[in-house]
C-alpha positions, 0 to 999 in steps of 0.5 A, a space after each residue: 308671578 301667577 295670580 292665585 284668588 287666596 292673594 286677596 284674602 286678607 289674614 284677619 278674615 274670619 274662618 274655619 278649618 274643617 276636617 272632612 274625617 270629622 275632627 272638631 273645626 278651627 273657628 279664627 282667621 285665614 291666618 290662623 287656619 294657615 298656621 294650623 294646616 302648615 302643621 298638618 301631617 300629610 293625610 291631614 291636609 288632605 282631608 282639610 278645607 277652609 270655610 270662608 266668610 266671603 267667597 273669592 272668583 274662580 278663573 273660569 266660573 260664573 259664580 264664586 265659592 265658600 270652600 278653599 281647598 288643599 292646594 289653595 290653603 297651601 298657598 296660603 301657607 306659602 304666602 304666609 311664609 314669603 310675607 314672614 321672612 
């Protein structure tokens, strides 16, 4: 199993949802924000991003980063569902 940094985060960590088209932002939890992007259309999600409370490591950085991108909420969305059903 390949280790991605979203494993860490726990579901009821505060965040936000945003959207880079300028649509109103999500404010709950990485739960939360996983539910709604795993409703997104494909264009949507595209477009959105997760602002963390707390930044996570990234492979090969020195420093660590706020923003978790499409591919990284999806793992969450993946997550979500193996730990669901």
């Amino acid at each position: 199993m390949t280790y991605h940094p979203t494993s860490a985060i726990p579901w009821d960590q505060p965040a936000t949802l945003i959207d880079l088209e300028g649509r109103a932002p999500l404010i709950g939890t990485i739960g939360d924000c996983a539910r709604h992007f795993a409703i997104f259309k494909p264009h949507a999600r595209d477009q959105a991003r997760v602002l963390l409370t707390q930044p996570i490591h990234r492979a090969g950085r020195k420093t660590r980063t706020w923003i978790l991108e499409p591919f990284e909420i999806e793992q969450l969305v993946a997550r979500l569902r193996a730990e669901t059903h």
